[in-house]
N, C-alpha and C positions, 0 to 999 in steps of 0.2 A: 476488094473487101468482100468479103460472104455474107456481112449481117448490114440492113440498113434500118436500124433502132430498136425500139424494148416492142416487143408485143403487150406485154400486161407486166402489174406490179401488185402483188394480193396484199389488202389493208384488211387490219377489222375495224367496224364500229361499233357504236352502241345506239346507232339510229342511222336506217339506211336510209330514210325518206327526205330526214336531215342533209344527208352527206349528199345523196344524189341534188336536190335543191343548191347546196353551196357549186358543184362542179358545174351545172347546169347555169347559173346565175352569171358564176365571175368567166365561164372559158367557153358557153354556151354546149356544152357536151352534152351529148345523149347515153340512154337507159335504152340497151339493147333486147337484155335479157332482164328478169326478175323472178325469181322461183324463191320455193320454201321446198327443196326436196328429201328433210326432214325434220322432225318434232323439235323446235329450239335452232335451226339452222336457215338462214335464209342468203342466196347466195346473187347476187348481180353482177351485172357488166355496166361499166360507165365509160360509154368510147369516144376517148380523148382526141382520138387522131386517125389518121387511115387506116395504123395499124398499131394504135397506140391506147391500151384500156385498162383501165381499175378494175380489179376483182373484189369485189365487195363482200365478205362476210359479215353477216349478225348473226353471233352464237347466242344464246340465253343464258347467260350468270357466267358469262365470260368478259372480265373485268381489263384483262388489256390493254383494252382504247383509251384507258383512262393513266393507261403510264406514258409518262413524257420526261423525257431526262437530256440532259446538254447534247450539243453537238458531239460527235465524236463516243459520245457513252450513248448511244444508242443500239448497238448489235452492230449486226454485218448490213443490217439497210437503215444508212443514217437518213437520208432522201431521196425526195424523184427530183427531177426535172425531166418541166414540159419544153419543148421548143414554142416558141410563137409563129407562125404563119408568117409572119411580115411584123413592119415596124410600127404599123397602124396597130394592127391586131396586139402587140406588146402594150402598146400605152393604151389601148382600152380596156385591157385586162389591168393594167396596175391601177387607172383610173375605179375597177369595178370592186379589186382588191382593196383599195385606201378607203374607196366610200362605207365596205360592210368592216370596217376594224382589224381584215388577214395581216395586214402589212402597214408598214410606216412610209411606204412608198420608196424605201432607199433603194436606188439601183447603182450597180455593181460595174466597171468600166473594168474588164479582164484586157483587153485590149481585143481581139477577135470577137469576144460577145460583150453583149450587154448581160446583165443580171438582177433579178427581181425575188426576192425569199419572199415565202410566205406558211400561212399556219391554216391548215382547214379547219372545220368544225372539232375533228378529234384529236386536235393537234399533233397531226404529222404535217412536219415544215416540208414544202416544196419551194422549188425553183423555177423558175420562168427562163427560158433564155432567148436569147435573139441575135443575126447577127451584127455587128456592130458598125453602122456605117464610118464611123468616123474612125476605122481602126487603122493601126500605123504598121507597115508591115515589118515583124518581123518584132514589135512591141508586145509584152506579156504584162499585166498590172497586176501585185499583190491585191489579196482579196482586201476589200476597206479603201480601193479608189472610187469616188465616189464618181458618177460621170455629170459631165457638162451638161448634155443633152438634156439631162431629167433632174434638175435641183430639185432637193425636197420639198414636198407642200406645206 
């Protein structure tokens, strides 16, 4: 294989002290960069993983961030998904996601992964994933199996 993950995924908001605060709380990520390198534009990096980061725009009277529309009706970038580090690191994130209101805690039994949605600040839905210990090989679950491991709170 030639590529091993996304390098960056470019969001807008409408509050990048907001948005940097939400990824930094629930996934504990860092603020590499943060510039204003013009009049109305402010642009950052929020690095999600080794080589894994948010490109952050806040344009001025650039209303955008404020569209949210169904699954599937969203353009060509419906979501991201984060991977999780480990299985610790997955239920401390959902635990940090259910506590500030991103998610209802439902996770997702694919059968290879686990799965956790959620909703930032500007409501772009991501996804969490993880791999799945308790997976069957060779087992695939339609999306809406709900897993064992993690009953809702």
């Amino acid at each position: 294989m030639l590529l091993d993950g996304v390098n960056h995924v470019a969001v807008l908001t409408k509050d990048t002290d907001r948005l940097h605060a939400f990824y930094r709380d629930m996934f504990d990520a860092t603020v590499s960069h943060d510039e204003r390198p013009e009049d109305g534009m402010r642009l950052s990096f929020i690095d999600l993983g080794p080589h894994t980061e948010l490109n952050v725009f806040e344009l001025t009277g650039n209303a955008e961030a404020d569209h949210q529309t169904p699954m599937f009706g969203r353009g060509r970038l419906d979501h991201m998904a984060l991977q999780a580090a480990s299985l610790d690191a997955f239920t401390a994130i959902r635990d940090r996601l259910i506590g500030c209101g991103a998610t209802d805690g439902f996770v997702t039994d694919f059968g290879p992964i686990l799965s956790l949605f959620f909703t930032d600040p500007d409501g772009l839905e991501g996804e969490v994933c993880v791999e799945n210990p308790d997976r069957q090989p060779g087992v695939v679950n339609p999306p809406g199996t709900p897993s064992a491991r993690f009953p809702m709170p």
